[in-house]
Backbone as CSV, one residue per row, in Angstrom:
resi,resn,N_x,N_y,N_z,CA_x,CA_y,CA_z,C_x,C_y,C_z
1,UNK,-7.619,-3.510,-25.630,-6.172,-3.383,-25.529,-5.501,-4.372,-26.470
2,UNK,-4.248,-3.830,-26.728,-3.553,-4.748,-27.788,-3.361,-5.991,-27.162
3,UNK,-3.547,-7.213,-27.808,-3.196,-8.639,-27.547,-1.559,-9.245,-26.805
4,UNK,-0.926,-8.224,-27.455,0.745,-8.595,-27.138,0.667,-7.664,-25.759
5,UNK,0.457,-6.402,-25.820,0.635,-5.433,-24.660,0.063,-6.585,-23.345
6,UNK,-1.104,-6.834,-23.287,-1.933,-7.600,-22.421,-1.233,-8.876,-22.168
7,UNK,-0.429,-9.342,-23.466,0.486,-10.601,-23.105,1.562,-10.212,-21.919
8,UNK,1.990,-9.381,-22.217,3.806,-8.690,-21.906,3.315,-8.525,-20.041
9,UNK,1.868,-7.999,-19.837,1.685,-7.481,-18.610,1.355,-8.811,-17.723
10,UNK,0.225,-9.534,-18.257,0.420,-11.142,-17.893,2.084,-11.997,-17.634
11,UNK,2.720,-11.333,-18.599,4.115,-12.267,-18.067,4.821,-11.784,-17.487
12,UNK,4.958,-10.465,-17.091,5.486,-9.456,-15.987,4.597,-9.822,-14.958
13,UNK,3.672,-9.408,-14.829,3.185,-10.190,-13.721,3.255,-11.482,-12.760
14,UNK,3.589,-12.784,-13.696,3.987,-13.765,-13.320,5.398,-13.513,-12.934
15,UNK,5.972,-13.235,-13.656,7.637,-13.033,-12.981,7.800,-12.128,-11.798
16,UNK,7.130,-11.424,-11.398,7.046,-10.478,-10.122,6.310,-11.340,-9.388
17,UNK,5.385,-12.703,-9.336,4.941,-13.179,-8.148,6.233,-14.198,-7.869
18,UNK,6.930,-14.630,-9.500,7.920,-15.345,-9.012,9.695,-14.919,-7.958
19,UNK,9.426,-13.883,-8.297,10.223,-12.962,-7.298,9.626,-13.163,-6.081
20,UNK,8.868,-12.789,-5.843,8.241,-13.062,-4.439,8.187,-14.454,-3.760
21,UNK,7.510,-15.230,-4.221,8.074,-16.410,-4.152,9.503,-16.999,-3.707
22,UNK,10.424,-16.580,-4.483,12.053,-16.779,-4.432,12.319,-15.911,-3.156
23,UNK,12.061,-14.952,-3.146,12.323,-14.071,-1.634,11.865,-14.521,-0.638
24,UNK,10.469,-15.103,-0.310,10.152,-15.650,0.474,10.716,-17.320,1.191
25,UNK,10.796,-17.773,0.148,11.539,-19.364,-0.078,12.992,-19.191,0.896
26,UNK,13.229,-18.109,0.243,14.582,-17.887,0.850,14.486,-17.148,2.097
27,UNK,13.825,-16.466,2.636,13.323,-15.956,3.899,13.100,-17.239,5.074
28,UNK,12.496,-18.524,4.483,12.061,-19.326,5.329,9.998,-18.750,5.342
29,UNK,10.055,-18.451,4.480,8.673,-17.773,4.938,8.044,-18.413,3.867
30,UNK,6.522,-18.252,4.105,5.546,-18.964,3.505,5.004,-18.130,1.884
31,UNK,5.091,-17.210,1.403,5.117,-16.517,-0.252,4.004,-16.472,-0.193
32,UNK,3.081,-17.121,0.698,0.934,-16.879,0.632,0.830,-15.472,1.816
33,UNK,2.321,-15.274,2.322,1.864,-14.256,3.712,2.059,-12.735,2.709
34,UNK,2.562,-12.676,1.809,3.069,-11.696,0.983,2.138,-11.564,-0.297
35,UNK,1.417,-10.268,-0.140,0.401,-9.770,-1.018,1.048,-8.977,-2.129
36,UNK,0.889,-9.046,-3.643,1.270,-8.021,-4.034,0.385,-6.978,-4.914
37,UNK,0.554,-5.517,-4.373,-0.272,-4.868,-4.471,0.466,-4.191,-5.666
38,UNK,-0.806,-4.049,-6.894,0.143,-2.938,-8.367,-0.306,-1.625,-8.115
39,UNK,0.623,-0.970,-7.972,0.524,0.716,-7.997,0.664,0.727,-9.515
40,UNK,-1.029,1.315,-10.218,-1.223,2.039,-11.064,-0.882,3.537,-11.853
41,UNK,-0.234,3.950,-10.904,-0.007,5.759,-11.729,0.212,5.728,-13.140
42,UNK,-0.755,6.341,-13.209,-0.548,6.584,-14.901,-1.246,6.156,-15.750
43,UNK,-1.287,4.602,-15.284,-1.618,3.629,-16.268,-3.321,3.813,-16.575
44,UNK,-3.849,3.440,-18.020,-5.024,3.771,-18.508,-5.622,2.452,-17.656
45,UNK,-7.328,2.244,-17.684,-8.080,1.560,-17.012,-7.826,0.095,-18.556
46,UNK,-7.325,0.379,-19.776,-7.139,-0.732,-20.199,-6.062,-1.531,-19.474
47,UNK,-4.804,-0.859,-19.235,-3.887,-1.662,-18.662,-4.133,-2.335,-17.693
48,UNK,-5.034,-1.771,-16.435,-5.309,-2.284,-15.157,-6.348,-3.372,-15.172
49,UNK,-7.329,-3.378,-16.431,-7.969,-4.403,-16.534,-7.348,-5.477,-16.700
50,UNK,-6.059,-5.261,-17.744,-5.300,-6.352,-18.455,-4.806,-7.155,-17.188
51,UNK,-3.988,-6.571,-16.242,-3.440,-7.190,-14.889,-4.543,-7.883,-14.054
52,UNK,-6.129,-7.575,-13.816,-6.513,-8.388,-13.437,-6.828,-9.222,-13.715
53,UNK,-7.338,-9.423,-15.235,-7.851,-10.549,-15.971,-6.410,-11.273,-16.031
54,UNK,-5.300,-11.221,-15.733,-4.354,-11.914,-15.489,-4.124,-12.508,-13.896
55,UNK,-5.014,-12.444,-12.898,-5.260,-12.782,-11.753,-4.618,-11.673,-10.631
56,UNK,-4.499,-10.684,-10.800,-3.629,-10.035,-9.850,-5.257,-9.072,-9.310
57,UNK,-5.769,-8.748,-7.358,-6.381,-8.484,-7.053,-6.409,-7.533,-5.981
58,UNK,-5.373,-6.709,-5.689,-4.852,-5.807,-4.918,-4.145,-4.898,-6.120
59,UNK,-5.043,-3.388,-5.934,-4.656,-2.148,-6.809,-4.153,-1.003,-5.684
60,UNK,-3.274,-0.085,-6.022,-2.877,0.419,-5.275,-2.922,2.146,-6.291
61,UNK,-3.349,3.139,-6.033,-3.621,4.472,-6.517,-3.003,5.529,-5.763
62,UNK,-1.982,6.570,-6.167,-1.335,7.570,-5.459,-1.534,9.047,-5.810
63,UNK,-3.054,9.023,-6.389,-3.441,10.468,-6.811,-4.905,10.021,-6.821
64,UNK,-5.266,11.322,-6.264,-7.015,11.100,-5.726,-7.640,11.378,-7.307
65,UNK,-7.206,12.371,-8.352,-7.466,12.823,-9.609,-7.658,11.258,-10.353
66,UNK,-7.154,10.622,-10.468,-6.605,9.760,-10.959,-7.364,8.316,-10.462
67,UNK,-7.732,8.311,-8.948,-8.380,6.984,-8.564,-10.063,7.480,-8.762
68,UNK,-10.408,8.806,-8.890,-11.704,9.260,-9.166,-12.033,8.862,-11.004
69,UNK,-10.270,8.857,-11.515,-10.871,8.875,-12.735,-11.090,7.347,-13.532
70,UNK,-10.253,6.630,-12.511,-10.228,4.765,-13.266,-10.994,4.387,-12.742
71,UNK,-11.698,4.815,-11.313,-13.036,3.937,-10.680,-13.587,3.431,-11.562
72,UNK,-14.947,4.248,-12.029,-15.610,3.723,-12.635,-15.725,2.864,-13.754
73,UNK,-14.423,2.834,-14.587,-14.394,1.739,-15.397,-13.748,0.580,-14.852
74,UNK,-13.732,0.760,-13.515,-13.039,-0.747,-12.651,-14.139,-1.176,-12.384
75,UNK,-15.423,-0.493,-12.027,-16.940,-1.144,-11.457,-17.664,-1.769,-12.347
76,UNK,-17.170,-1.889,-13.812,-17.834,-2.304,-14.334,-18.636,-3.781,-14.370
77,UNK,-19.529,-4.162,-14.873,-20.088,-5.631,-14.908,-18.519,-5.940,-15.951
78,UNK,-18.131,-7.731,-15.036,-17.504,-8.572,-15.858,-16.060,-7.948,-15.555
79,UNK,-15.731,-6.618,-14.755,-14.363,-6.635,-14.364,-13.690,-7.434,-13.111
80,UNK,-12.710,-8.338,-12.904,-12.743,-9.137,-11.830,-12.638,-8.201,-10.808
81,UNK,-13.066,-9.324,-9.545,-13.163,-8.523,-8.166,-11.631,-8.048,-7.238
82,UNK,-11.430,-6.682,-7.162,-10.549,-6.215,-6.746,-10.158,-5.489,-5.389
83,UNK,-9.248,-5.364,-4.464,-9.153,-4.111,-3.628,-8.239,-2.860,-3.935
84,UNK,-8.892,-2.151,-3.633,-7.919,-0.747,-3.975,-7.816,-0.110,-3.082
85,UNK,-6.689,0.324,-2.652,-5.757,1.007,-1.504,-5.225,2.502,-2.482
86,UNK,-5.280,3.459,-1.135,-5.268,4.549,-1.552,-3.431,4.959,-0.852
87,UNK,-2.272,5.075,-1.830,-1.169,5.047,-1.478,-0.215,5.962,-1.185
88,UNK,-0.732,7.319,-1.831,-0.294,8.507,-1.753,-0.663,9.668,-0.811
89,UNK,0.334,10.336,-0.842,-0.363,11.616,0.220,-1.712,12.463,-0.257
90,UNK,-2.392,12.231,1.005,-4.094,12.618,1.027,-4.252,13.960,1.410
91,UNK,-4.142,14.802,0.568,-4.619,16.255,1.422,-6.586,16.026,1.260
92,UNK,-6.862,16.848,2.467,-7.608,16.675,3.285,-9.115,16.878,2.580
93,UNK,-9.063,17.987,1.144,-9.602,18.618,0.709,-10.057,16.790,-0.052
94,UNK,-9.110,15.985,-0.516,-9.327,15.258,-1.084,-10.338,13.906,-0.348
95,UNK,-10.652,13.913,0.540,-11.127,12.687,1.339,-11.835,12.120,0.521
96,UNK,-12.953,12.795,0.550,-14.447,12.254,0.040,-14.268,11.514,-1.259
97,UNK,-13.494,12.072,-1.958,-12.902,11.301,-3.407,-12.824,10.266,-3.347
98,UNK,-11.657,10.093,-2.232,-11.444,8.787,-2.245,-11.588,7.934,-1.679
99,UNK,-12.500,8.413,-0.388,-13.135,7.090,0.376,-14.346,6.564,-0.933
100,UNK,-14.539,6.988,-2.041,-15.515,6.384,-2.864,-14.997,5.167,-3.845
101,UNK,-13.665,5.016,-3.831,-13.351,3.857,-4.295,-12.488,3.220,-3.449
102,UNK,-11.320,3.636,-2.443,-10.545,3.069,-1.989,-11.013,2.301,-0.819
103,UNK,-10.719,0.657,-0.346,-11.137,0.131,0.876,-9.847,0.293,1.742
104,UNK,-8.729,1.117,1.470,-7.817,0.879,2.269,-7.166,2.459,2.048
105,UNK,-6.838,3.365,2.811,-5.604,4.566,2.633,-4.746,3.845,3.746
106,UNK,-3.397,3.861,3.303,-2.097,3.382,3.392,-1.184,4.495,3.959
107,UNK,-1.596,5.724,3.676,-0.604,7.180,3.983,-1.253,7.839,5.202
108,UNK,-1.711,7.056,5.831,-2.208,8.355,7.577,-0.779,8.572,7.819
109,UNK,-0.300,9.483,8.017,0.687,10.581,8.521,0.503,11.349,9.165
110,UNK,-0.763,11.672,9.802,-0.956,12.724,10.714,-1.995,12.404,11.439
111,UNK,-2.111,12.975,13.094,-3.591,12.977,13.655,-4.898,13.499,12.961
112,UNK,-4.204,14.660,12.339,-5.492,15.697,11.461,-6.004,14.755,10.549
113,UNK,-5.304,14.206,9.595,-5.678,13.585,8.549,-6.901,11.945,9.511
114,UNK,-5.767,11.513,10.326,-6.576,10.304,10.898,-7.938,10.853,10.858
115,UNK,-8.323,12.027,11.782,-9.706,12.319,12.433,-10.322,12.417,10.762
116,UNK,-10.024,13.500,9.973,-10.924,13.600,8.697,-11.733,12.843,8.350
117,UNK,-10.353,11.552,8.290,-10.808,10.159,7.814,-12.009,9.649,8.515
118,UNK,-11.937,9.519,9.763,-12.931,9.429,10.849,-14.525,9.906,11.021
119,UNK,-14.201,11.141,10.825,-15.060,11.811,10.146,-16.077,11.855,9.204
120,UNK,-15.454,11.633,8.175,-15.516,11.483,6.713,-16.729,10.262,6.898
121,UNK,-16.124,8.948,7.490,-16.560,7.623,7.409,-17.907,7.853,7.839
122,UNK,-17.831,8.308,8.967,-19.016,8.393,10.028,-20.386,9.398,9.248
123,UNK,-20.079,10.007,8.696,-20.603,10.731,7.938,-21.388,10.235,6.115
124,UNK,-20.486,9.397,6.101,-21.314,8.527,5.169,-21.665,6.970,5.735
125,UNK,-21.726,6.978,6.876,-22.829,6.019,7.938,-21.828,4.960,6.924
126,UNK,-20.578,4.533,6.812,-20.020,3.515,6.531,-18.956,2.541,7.776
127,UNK,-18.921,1.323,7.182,-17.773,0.803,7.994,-16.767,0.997,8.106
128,UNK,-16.129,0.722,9.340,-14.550,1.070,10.036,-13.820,0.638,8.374
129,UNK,-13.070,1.723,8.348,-12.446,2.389,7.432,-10.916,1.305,7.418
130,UNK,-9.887,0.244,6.594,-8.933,0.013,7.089,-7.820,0.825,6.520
131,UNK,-7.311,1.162,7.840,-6.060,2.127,7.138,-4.058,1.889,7.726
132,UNK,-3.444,2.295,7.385,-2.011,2.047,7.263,-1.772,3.352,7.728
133,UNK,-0.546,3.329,9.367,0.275,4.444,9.512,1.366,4.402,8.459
134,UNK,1.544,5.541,7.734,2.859,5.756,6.763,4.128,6.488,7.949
135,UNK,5.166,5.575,7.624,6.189,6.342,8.621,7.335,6.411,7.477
136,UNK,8.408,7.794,8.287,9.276,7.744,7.452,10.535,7.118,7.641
137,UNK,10.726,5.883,7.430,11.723,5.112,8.472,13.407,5.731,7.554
138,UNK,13.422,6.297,6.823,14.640,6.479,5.935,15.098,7.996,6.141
139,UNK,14.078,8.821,6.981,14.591,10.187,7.408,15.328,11.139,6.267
140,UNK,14.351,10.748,4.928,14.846,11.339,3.686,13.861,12.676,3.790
141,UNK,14.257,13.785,3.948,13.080,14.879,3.580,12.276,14.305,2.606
142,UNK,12.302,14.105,1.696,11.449,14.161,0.071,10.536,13.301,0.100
143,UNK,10.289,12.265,1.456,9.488,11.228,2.086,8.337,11.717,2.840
144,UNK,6.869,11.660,2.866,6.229,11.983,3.387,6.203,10.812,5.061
145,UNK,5.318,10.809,5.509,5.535,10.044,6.716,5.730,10.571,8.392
146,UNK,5.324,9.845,9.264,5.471,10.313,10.668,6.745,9.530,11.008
147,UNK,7.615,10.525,11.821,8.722,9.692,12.069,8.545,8.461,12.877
148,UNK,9.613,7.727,12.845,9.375,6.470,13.696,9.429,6.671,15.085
149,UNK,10.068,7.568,15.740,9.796,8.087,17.306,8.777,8.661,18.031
150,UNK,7.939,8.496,16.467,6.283,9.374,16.907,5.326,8.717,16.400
151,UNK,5.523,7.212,15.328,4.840,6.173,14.775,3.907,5.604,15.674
152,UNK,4.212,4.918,16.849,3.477,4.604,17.894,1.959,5.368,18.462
153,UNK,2.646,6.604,18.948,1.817,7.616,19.055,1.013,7.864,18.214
154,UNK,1.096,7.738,17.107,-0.005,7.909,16.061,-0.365,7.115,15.791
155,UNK,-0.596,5.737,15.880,-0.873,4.743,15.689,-2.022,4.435,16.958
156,UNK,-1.437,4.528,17.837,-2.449,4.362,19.405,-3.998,5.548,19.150
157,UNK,-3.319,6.445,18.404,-4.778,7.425,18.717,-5.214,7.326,17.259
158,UNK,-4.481,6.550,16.362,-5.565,6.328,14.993,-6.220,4.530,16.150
159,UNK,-6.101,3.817,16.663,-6.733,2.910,16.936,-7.730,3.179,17.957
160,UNK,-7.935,4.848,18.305,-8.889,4.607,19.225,-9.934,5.801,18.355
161,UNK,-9.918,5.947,17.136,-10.754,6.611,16.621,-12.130,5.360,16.053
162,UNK,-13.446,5.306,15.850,-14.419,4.531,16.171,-14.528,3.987,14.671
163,UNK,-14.379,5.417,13.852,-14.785,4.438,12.085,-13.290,4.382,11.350
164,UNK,-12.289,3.745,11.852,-11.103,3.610,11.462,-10.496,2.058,11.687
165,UNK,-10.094,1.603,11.230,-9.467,0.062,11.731,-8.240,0.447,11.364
166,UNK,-7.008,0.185,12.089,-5.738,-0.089,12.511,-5.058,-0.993,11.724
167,UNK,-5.048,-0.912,10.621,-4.107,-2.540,9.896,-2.778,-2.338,10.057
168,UNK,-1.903,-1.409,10.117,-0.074,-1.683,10.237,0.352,-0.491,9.674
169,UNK,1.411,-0.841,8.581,2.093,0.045,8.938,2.678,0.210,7.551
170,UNK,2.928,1.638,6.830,3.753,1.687,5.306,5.130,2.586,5.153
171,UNK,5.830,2.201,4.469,7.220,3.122,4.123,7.572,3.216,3.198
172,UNK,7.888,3.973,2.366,9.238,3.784,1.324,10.466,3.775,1.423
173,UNK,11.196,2.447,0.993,12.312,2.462,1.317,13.287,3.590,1.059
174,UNK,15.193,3.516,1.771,15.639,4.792,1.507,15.966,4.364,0.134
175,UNK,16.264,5.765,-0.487,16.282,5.814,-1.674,18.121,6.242,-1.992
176,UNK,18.754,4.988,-2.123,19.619,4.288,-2.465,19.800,2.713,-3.273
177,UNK,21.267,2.456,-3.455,21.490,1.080,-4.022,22.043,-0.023,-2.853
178,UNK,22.485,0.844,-1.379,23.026,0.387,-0.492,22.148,-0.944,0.405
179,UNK,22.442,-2.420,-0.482,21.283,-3.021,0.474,21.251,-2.772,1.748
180,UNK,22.294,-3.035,2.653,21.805,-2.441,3.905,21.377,-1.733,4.801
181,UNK,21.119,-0.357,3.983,20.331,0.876,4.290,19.197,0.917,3.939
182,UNK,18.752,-0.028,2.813,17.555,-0.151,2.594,16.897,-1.017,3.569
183,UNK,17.501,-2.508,3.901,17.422,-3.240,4.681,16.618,-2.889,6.414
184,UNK,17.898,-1.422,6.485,17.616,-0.762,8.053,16.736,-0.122,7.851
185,UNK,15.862,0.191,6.606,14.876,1.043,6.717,13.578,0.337,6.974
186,UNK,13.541,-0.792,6.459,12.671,-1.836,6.793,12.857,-2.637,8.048
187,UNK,13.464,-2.922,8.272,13.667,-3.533,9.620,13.154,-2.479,11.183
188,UNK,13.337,-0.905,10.829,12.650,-0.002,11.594,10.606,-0.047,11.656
189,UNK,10.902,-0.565,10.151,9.253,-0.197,10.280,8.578,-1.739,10.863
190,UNK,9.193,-2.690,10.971,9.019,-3.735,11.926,8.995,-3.565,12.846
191,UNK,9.905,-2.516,13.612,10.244,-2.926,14.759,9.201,-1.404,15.311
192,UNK,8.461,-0.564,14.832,7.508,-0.188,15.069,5.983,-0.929,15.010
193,UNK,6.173,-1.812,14.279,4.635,-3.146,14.240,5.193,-3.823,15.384
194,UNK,6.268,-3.894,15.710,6.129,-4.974,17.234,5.935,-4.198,18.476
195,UNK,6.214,-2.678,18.252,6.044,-1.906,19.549,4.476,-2.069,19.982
196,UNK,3.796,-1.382,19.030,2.668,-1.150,18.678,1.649,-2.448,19.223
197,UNK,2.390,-3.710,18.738,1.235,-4.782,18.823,1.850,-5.226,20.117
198,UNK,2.588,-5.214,20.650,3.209,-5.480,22.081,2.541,-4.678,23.122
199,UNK,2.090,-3.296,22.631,1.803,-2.313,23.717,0.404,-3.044,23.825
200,UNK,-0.782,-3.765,23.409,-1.738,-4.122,24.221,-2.841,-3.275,24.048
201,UNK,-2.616,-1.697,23.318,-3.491,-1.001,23.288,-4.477,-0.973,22.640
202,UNK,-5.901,-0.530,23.104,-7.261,-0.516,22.399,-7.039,-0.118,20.693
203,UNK,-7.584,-1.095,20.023,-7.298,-1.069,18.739,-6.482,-1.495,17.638
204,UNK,-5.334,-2.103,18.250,-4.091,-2.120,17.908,-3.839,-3.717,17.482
205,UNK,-4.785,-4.547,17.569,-4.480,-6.458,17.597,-4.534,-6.667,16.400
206,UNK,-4.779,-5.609,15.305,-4.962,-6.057,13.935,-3.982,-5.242,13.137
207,UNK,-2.846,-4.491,14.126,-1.695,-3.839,13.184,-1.158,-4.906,12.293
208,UNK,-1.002,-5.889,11.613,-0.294,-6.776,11.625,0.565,-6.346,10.072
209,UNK,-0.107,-5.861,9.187,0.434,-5.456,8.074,2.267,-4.162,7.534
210,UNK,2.490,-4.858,6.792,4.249,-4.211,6.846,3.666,-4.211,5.239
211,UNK,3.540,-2.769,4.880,3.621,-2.069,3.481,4.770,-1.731,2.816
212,UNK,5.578,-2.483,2.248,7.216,-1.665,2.021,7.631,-3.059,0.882
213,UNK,8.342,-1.739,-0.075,9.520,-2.669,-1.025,8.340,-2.341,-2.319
214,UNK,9.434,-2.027,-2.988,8.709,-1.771,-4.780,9.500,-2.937,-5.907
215,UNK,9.647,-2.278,-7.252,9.976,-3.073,-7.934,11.687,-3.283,-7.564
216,UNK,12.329,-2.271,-7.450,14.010,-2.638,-7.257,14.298,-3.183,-6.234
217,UNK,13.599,-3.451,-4.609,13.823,-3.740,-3.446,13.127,-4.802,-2.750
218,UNK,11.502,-5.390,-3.733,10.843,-6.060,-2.966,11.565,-7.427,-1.937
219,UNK,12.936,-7.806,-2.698,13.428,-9.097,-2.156,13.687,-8.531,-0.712
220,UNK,14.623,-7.646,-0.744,15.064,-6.821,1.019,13.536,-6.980,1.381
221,UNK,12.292,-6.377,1.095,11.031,-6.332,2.071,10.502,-7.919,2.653
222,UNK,10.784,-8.184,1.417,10.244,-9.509,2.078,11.007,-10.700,2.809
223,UNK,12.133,-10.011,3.065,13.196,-10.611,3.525,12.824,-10.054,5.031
224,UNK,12.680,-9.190,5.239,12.381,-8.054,6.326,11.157,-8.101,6.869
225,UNK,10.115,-8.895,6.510,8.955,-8.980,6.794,7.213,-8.806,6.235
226,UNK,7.804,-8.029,4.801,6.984,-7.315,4.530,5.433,-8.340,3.997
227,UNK,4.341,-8.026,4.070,3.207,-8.518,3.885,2.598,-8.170,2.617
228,UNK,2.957,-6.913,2.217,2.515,-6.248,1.026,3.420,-5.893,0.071
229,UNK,3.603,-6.251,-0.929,5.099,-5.026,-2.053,4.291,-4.545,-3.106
230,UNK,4.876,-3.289,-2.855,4.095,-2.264,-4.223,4.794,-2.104,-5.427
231,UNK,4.131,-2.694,-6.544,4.581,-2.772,-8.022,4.212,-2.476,-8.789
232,UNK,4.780,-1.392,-9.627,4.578,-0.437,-10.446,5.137,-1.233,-12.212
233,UNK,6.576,-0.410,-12.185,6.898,-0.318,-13.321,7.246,-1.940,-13.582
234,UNK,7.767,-2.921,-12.984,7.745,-4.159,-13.199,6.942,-5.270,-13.657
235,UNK,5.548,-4.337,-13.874,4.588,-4.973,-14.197,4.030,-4.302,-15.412
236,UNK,3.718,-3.127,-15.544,3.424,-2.364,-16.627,4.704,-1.592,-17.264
237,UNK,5.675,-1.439,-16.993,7.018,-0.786,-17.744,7.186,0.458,-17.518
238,UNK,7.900,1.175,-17.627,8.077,2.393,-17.522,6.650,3.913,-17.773
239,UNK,6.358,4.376,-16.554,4.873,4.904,-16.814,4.764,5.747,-18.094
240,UNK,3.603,5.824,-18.265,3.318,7.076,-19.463,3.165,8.446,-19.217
241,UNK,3.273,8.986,-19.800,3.237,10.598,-19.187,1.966,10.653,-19.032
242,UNK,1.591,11.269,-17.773,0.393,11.797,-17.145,-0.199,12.026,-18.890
């Protein structure tokens, strides 16, 4: 990869942990509780190398086509050590794909999908699987997600499935400029991680994770709680065409 390109992504990078940082500072919160995960779309396996060899170790992938196709040049000898979370909607056909690189899917939205997953795991005699209920806390059609009046519920019976682990919880914010609608959209998907870890139920002591806030919003997430922010174009620039 070009020398300057690889520069530009290294110093985007730093300025997006320093955002985080500043959000957190200002939260009262500690900036080590807040992970930030880069959503790749698009981007070639040079770019994604470039971001880790710049220290960044949480990858985030929203097309199974696409995390089948950068795997393997992420496994390589001498690429640093990474996790990759699977962020996008999973049709079902797609599992197997991507339980082969991803240690994390982030989008359970459904019982069907939970069991697959379940399934799936058990079937390649692997370990409890960690995964993220996706809810739609912004009640935007164009949002995939289980609503938040049914988040719980799906959450209780993804924690009592055997090759699945329970980590929390993901959203996309609403899709506006209105901070405080964005704000209420996050503050819902909290207040579904406290139902959840309040209720006591089998499985459920390790919801602890809040997936939410991208490049225009991460300050609201982490203002709001969030543990994880997904960053795309702030780090690599505006995507490339498929």
């Amino acid at each position: 990869m070009d020398v300057d390109v690889a520069a530009g992504i290294a110093s985007r990078l730093g300025e997006v942990r320093r955002r985080i940082e500043a959000a957190a500072d200002g939260a009262g919160r500690d900036a080590r509780e807040v992970r930030l995960l880069l959503a790749v779309k698009t981007q070639p396996v040079e770019a994604i190398r470039a971001a880790l060899d710049a220290g960044a170790d949480l990858l985030g992938h929203n097309r199974a086509q696409e995390l089948v196709a950068t795997g393997p040049g992420l496994a390589e000898p001498g690429v640093p050590a990474h996790a990759m979370h699977f962020i996008g909607h999973l049709q079902s056909n797609k599992v197997n794909q991507v339980l082969r690189w991803a240690t994390c899917v982030e989008s359970v939205d459904s019982p069907r999908l939970a069991e697959r997953l379940d399934q799936a795991v058990a079937r390649a005699e692997g370990g409890p699987l960690d995964v993220l209920v996706q809810v739609n806390t912004s009640g935007e059609a164009t949002k995939a997600g289980v609503e938040p009046e049914h988040a719980a519920d799906l959450a209780l019976a993804v924690g009592r499935l055997p090759h699945l682990r329970l980590r929390g919880f993901m959203t996309i914010g609403a899709n506006t400029r209105d901070a405080a609608v964005v704000r209420a959209s996050y503050d819902r998907l909290a207040a579904v991680r406290a139902d959840v870890l309040g209720s006591g139920a089998a499985g459920t002591a390790e919801a602890t994770e809040l997936s939410m806030g991208m490049s225009g919003d991460l300050e609201i997430a982490v203002t709001a709680g969030a543990t994880i922010v997904r960053v795309g174009t702030a780090v690599f620039g505006a995507r490339p065409a498929p």
